[in-house]
KENU-6332 format. One record per residue (C-alpha): residue in one letter; z negated, x negated, y negated. Coordinates in steps of 0.1 Angstrom, whole numbers, plus 5000, padded with zeros to 4 digits. Each point is the difference from the previous one (the first is absolute). Example, Ala and Ser with C-alpha at 12.3 -4.5 7.8 and 13.67 -1.06 7.14 Angstrom:
BEGIN
A492248775045 S500749864966 
***
This chain:
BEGIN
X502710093704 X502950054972 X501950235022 X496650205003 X499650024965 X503950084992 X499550285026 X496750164984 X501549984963 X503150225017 X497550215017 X497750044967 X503750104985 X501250215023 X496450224995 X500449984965 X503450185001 X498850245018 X496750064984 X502350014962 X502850255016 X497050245007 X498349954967 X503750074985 X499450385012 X497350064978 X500449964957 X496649935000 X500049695024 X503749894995 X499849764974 X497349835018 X502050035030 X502749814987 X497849694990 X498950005034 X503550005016 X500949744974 X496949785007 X501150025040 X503649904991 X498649714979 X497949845030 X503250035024 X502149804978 X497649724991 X498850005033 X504149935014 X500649734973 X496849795006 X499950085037 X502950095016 X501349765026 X503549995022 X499949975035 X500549594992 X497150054979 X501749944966 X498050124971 X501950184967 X501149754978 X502150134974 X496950124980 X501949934965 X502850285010 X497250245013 X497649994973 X503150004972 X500950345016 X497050124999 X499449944966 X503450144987 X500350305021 X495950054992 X500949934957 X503250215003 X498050295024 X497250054974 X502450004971 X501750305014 X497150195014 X498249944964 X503050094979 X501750315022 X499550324984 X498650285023 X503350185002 X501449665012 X497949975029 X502450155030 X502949774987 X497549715002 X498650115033 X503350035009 X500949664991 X497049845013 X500750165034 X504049824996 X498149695000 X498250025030 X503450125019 X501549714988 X497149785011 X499950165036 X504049924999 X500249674990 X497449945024 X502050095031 X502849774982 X498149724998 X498650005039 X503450145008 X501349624984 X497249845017 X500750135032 X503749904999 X499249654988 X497649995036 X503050175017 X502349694986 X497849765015 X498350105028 X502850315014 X498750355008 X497049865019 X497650014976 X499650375002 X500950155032 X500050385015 X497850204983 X499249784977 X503049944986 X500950374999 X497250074981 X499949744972 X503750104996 X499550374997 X496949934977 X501849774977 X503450265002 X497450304992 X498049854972 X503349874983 X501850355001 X496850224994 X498749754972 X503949994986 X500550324997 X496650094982 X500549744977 X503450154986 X498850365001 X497149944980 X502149824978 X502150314997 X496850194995 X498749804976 X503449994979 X500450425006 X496050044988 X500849824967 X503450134992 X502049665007 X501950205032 X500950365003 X500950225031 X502949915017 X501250255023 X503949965019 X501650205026 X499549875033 X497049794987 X497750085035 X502149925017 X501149654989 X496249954995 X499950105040 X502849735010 X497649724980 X497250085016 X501950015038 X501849674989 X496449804994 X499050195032 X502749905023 X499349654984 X497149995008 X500450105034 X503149725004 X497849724991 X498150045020 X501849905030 X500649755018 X504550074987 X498849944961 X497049685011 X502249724985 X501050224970 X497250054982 X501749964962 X500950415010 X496150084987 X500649874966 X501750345002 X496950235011 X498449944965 X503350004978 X500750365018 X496650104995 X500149914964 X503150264997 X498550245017 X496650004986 X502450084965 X501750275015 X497150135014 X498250084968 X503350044973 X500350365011 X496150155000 X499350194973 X497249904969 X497450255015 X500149905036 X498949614986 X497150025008 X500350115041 X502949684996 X497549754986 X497750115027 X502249945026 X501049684990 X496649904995 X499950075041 X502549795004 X499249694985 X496650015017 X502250055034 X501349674990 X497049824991 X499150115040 X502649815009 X499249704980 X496450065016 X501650005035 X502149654993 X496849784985 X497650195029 X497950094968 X497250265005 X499850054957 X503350014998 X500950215028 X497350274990 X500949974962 X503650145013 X499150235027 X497550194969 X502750024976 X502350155022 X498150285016 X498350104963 X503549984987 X501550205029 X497150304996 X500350034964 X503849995003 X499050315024 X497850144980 X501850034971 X502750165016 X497550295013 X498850054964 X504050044990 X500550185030 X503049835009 X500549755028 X500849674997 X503749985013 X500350304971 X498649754975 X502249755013 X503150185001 X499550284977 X500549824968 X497050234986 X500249944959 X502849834999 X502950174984 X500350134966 X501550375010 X496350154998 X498649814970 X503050184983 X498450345006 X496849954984 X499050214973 X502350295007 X497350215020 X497950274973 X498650024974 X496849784993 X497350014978 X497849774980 X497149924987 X498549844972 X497149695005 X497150214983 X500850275022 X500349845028 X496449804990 X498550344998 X501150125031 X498349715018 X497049954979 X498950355010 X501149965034 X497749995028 X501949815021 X503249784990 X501649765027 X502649724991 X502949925019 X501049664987 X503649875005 X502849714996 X499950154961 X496649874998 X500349705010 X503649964976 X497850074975 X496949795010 X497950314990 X497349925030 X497249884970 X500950364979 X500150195032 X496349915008 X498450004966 X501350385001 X498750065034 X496449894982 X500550254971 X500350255020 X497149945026 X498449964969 X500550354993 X499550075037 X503150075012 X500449905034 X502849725004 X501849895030 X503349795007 X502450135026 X502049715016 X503250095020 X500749715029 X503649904985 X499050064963 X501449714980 X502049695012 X498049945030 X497050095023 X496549984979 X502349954969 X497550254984 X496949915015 X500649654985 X501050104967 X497050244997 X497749705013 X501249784975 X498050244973 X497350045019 X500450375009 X497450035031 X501350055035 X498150305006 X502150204980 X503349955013 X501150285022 X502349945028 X502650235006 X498850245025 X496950064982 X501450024967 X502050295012 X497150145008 X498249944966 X503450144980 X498750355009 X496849974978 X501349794973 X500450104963 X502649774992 X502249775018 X501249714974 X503249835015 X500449664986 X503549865003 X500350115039 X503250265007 X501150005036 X496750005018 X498950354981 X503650145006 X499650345019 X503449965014 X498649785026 X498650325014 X502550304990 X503149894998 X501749935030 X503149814987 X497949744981 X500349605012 X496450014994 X499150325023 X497749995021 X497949714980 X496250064997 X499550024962 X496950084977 X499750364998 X498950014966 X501950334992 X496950175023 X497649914964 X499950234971 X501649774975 X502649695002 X500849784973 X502649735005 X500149734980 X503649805000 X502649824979 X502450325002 X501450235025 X502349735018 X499250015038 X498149755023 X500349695019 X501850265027 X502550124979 X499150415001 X499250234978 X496350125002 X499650395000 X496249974993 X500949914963 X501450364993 X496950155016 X497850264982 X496549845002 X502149634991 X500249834964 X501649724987 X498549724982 X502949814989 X499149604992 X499049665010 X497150035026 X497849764978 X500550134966 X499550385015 X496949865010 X498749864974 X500850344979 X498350235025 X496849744998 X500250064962 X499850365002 X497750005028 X497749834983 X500350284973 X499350275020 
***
């Protein structure tokens, strides 16, 4: 009767998952979503302490060592999800997602251990054939895979937040390329029947893996995060599938097998929206040298304009559509932004929000940070039919976004960035970019729509510019 009830609460989690991964598609739905997921997960992991039995029918006993985890990894988890600030959130996601490659890693080291302490006893009986290979190639996978996300999304998470820079050296692919053959051919030793009575050789698998996973993500540039944190988010729930495969559990099992494959299509999908395939993201180093950051500001003349001006401009607009950016969320101008959207529907002006895929630090970056002020979902645009919308608009007001507006992404063949769908808000009748100065974005090039004829500058912090432009809309 336990077992029956252990296997509906993985059953009731395993639906939940799936049920929250769907909601997750729609803002509307997503927060709810994530309860749901959450509640799921909750039920598999009570149900496993109270009710999970071995096959001599021994119950959990070490409740005190359970339950103290839970409560400091549960403190510690709300205390950084309740403190991070908004433009924190990749480097925590990315940190979060470390964890759970280190869990799916020490996982396979710990039944790895057990396994050898059977071995001791009982020989190479106690698994045999297939059933041997398998555990072996589970517990080898989950310890590399798990490994080597941990220490990437370390590197991420250090890269995001300015504690590691790029590190590019000649020959760099190629050494990665001898790691990653070396934990291969490891692999592939152990696990026959030459390397059975010399199983200390896997304590190598994970401390290769760790090197790797480092020299895996040192190189990538700052603006090609985001498809990296993605990937590695794959990874780790690769690795949680193994950890599903060596307990035979169903929650855990579809837990991992989700993870991976929404990981591995947004990891896909964000390359289509750069236009660049993955291997190029891998190898490319895409924003990570200094060589065109040092060209910025050297393209034309610009001009600017002045806050009343620019209040004018889109109080008597018809139509005025806001493309928000990383600058925005710097500032933590997401409150200004939509008390201005409000003045100026007051006035009727027509206001939309046009939301590039890989705007900001990571996917939904934006949609988040809009959320969080309660803009309304209805009126953010998605890329395709924003550039659709550019055509009629009045004004476009770029808030602290630079390399997803940059034209050269369409005419300029020798750009890295060519090739990239961008926002096509040059195709509206007036631009105004708001930014800190003329210094160029996360990528590192020079942006030609800034010298533009229909484009002005609003030089400033996005918040305060805000705040001005509500003044003097509010005038009008």
């Amino acid at each position: 009767m336990e077992l029956n009830i252990l296997t509906i609460c993985y059953l009731i989690g395993s639906v939940t998952f799936i049920l929250g991964l769907k909601m997750l598609s729609n803002p509307a739905t997503a927060r709810r979503g994530n309860l749901i997921a959450a509640t799921g997960m909750t039920i598999a992991i009570l149900g496993t302490i109270f009710l999970y039995k071995d096959d001599e029918g021994k119950s959990l006993h070490n409740y005190g060592w359970i339950f103290g985890g839970i409560v400091i990894g549960g403190i510690v988890g709300v205390l950084a999800a309740k403190k991070v600030k908004m433009t924190a959130m990749p480097e925590m996601v990315s940190l979060f997602n470390g964890m759970g490659g280190a869990c799916a890693a020490l996982i396979s080291i710990v039944e790895f251990n057990h396994l050898t302490e059977n071995f001791a006893t009982n020989g190479w009986q106690v698994l045999t054939g297939e059933n041997l290979f398998s555990h072996l190639l589970t517990i080898y996978a989950g310890a590399f895979i798990g490994c080597v996300s941990f220490a990437g999304s370390i590197i991420a998470w250090g890269k995001l937040n300015g504690s590691f820079k790029d590190l590019t050296f000649k020959g760099q692919h190629i050494l990665n390329l001898i790691v990653f053959f070396l934990i291969i051919c490891l692999i592939i030793l152990l696990l026959t029947p030459l390397f059975a009575d010399n199983y200390n050789f896997f304590y190598l698998i994970p401390l290769l893996s760790l090197v790797y996973g480092v020299l895996f993500v040192l190189p990538i540039g700052g603006a090609d995060m985001p498809v990296v944190i993605s990937l590695l988010n794959s990874f780790t729930g690769v690795a949680a599938a193994c950890g599903g495969f060596l307990y035979n559990n169903q929650v855990m099992l579809t837990g991992g097998i989700l993870v991976g494959a929404a990981g591995t299509l947004l990891t896909i999908l964000m390359c289509k929206a750069m236009n660049r395939s993955l291997g190029n993201v891998l190898i490319g180093n895409f924003g990570g040298g200094n060589s065109a950051a040092a060209q910025g500001g050297s393209g034309g003349q610009y001009k600017e304009i002045s806050v009343s001006d620019a209040a004018v401009a889109m109080g008597y607009a018809r139509k005025v559509m806001i493309v928000p950016g990383y600058g925005l969320a710097v500032a933590q101008a997401q409150h200004a932004c939509h008390e201005l959207e409000k003045l100026l529907e007051e006035k009727d002006v027509e206001v939309k929000y046009a939301i590039h895929p890989v705007a900001g630090r990571m996917p939904g970056h934006m949609n988040v940070l809009l959320a969080e002020a309660d803009v309304s979902y209805d009126k953010l645009l998605e890329m395709e039919q924003a550039n659709d919308d550019f055509k009629t608009t009045d004004v476009v007001l770029v808030l602290g976004a630079n390399d997803v507006v940059n034209p050269a992404a369409k005419n300029d063949p020798s750009s890295p960035i060519y090739g990239m769908p961008i926002l096509e808000v040059e195709d509206a009748k007036l631009v105004i970019i708001n930014k800190r100065s003329m210094k160029p974005g996360y990528a590192g090039i020079e942006n030609q729509l800034f010298f533009q004829p229909k484009t002005s500058m609003l030089f400033g912090d996005a918040k305060s510019v805000l705040q001005q432009l509500i003044s003097e809309v509010k005038n009008l």
